[in-house]
C-alpha positions in Angstrom: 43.1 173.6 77.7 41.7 170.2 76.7 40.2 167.8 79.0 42.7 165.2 80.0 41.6 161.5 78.8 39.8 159.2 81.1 39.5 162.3 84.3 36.4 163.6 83.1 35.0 163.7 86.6 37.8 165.3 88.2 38.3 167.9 85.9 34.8 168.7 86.6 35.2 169.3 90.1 38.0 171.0 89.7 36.6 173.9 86.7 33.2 173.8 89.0 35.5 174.8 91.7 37.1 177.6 90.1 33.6 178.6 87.8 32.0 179.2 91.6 34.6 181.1 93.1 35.0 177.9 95.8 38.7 177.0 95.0 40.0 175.6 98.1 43.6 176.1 99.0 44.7 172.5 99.1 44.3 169.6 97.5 45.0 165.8 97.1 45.2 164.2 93.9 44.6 160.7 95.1 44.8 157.6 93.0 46.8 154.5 91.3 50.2 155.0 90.4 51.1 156.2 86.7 47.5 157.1 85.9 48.1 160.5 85.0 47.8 162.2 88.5 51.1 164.1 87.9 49.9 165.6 84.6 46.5 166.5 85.7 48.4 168.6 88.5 50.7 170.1 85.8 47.7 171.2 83.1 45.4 172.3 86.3 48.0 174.2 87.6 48.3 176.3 85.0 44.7 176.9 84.3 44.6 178.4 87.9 48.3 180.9 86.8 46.7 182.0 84.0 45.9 185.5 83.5 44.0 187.1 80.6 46.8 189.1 78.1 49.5 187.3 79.9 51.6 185.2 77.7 52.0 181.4 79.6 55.0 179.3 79.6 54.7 175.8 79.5 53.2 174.3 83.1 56.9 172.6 83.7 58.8 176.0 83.4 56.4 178.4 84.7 57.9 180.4 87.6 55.0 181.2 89.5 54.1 176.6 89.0 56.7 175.6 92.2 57.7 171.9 92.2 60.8 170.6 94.9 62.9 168.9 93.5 64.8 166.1 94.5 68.8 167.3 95.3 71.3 165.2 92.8 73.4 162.2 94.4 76.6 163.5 95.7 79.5 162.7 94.6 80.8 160.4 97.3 77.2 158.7 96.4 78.5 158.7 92.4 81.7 157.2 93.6 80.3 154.4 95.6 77.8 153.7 92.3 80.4 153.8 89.8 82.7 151.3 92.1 79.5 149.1 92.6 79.5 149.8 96.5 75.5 150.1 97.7 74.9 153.8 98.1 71.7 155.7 100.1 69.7 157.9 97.9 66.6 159.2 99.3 63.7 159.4 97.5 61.8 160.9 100.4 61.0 165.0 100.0 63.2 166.4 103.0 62.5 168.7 105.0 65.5 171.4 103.5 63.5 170.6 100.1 60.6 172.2 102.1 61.7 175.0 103.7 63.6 176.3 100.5 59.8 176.1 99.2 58.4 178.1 101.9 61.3 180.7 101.5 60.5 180.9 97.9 56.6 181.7 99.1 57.7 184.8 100.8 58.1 186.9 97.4 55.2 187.2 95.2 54.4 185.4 92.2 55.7 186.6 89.2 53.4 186.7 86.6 49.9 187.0 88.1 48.4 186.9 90.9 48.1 183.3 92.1 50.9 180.7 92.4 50.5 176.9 92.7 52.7 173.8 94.2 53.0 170.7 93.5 54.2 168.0 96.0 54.7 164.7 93.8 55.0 162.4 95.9 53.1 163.8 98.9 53.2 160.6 100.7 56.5 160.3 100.3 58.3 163.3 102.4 60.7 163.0 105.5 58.1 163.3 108.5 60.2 166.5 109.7 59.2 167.6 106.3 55.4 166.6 106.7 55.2 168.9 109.6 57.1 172.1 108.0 54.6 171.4 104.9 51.3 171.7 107.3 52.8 175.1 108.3 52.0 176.5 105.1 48.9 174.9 104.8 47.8 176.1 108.1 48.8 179.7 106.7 48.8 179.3 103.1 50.4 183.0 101.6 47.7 184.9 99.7 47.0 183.7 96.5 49.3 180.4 96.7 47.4 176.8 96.3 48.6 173.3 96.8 48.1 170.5 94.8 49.3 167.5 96.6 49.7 164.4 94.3 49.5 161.1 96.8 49.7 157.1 95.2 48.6 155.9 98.9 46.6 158.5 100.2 46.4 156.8 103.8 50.1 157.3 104.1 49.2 161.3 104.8 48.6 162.0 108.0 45.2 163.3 109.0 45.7 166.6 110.1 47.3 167.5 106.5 44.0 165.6 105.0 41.8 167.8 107.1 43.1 170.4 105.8 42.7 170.0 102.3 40.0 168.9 99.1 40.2 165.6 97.7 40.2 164.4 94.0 40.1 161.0 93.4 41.8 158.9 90.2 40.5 155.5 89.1 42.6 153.2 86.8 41.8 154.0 82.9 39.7 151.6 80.9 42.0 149.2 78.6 41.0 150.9 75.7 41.5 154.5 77.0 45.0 152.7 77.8 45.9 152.0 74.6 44.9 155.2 73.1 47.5 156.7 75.7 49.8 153.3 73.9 49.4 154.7 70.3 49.8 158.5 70.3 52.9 158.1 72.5 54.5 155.0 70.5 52.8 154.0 67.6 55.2 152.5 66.3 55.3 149.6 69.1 54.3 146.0 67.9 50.4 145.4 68.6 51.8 142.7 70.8 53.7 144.1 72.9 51.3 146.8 73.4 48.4 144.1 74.1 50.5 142.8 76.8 51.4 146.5 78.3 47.7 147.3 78.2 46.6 143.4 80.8 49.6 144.4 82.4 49.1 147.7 83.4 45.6 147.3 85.1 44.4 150.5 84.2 47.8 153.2 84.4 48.7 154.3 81.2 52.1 154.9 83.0 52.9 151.4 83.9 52.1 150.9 80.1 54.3 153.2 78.7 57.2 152.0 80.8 56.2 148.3 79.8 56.9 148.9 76.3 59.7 151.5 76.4 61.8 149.2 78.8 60.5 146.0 76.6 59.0 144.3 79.5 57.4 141.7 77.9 59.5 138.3 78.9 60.2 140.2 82.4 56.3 139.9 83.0 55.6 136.3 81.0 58.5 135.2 83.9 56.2 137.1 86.7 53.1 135.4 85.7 54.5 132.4 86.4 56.1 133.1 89.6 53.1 133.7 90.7 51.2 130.9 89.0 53.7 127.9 89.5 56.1 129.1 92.6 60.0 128.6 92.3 61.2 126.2 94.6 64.6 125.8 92.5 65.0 129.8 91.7 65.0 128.6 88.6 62.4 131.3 87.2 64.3 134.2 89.7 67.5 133.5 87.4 66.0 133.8 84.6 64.2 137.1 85.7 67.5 138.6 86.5 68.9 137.4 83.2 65.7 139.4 81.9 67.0 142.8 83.4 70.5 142.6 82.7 73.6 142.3 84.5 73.6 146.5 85.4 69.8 147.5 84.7 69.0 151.3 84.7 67.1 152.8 87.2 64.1 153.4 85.1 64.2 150.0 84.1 64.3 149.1 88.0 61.9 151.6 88.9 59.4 150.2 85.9 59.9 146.7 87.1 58.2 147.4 90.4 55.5 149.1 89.2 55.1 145.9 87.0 54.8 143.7 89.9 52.9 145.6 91.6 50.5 145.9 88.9 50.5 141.9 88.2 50.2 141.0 92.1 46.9 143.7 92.0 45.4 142.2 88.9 45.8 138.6 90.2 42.9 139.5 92.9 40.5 139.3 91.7 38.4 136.0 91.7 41.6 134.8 94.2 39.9 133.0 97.6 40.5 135.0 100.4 43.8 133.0 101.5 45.2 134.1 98.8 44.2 137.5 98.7 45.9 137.9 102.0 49.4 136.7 100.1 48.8 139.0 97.1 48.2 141.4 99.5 51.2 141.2 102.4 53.7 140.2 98.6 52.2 143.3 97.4 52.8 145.3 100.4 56.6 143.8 100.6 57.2 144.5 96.9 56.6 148.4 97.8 58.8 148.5 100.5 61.3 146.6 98.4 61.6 149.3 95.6 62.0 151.9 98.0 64.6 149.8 99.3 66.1 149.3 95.7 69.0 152.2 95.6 70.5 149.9 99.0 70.9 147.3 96.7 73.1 149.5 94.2 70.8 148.0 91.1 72.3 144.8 91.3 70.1 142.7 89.0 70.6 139.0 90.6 69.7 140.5 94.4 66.8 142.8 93.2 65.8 139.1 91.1 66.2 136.3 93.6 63.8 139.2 96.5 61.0 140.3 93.9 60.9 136.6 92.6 60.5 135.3 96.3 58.1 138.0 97.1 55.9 136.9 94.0 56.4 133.4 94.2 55.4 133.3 97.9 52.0 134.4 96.8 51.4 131.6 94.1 
């Protein structure tokens, strides 16, 4: 399998690992959101299913590759959307999510000899889940390995980072970036991709969402949050004019990571009084997207918060 672009190193530690006969049960993929932890977890986890004369499914359909997966809205929860009540849908892994994992672990894997799981996002499970999952890492099953993908690796608690090998992510250079850009949508404007690529500090995923949700005004209107302020909310209407009246949830989800991305990249060179803003708006603008769904996608609320928590750090 070819080497993924821009994760030279880890890929080396993890094929030195598995040359040597040293392949720890458990591991963290920790790094940046959108910079291709996720996909390194997919491709590495089948190199460690395959088996010589045994024909290999893709990585996202392989049965002995387990991945929970989150349960669908219900439909009192569809009701309340489509009525434009504010509904509660967890992101968080739960713990059911868990133990249907761990009853899945008690057959054997079905094509080989080795199964692996993926948690994606590990630092974002229930904590009744976090301590069902350090039960099987305790006792990992023979031959089963976990690959445990983790934006904000302090979020885990120590006992499940005691317990398992770390592989760390860095943010891409630009023009690794916009390689990623031009084999998945070459035919985006140079631009717009020029503008995904300072936007994205380094996560080819931030890019890609950048240009497929067209996020261009929606960060020129950031910037200048965040260089100017908004006593007037002024620049907050015209952000929410800039995501439309009933934005998706990608195109919520995207925005986030694209303020997160521009409070980050607005660090450096910032005195330390104002790296303590970015940091606490940066901080708040995280809490506020896991708080998003509570706000039922309503574009004017999620506008006039993430404008005040950029502008509060101009």
């Amino acid at each position: 399998m070819a080497m993924m672009l821009g994760h030279e190193a880890p890929w080396r530690e993890w094929r030195q690992a598995m040359a040597g006969h040293r392949m720890h049960h458990a591991w963290i993929l920790s790094g940046p959101q959108g910079v291709g932890k996720g996909s390194f977890a997919l491709a590495a986890a089948a190199e460690l299913v395959a088996e010589a004369g045994v024909p290999q499914p893709e990585p996202d359909a392989h049965p002995d590759i387990l991945i929970p997966e989150h349960p669908p809205a219900t439909k009192e929860d569809e009701k309340k959307r489509e009525a434009g009540q504010p509904f509660n849908r967890k992101r968080a892994i739960t713990i059911d999510e868990i133990r249907n994992l761990q009853r899945r672990l008690t057959t054997r894997p079905t094509l080989g000899r080795r199964r692996v799981v993926i948690i994606d996002p590990a630092d974002h499970l229930e904590k009744n889940a976090v301590n069902c999952l350090l039960k099987s890492l305790e006792e990992p099953p023979e031959g089963t390995y976990f690959l445990l993908v983790a934006h904000r690796i302090g979020r885990l608690l120590p006992t499940i980072r005691s317990r398992c090998r770390i592989l760390r992510f860095a943010p891409l250079p630009d023009a690794q970036v916009e390689l990623v850009l031009s084999r998945a949508v070459p035919n985006s404007d140079e631009a717009t991709r020029a503008a995904a690529i300072v936007a994205a500090q380094g996560s080819p995923g931030v890019a890609l969402e950048f240009v497929e949700e067209d996020l261009a005004p929606v960060h020129q209107l950031m910037q200048r949050l965040l260089d100017e302020g908004d006593a007037g909310f002024r620049l907050r209407g015209a952000l929410s004019a800039e995501l439309g009246a009933r934005p998706s949830r990608e195109r919520v989800a995207a925005t986030f990571e694209l303020a997160r991305a521009v409070l980050a990249g607005a660090l450096r060179g910032a005195d330390p009084a104002r790296q303590a803003r970015l940091i606490e708006a940066h901080s708040a603008v995280a809490r506020l997207g896991l708080e998003a769904p509570q706000f039922n996608y309503d574009a004017a609320m999620l506008a006039m918060e993430l404008g005040g928590l950029i502008a509060a750090a101009h």
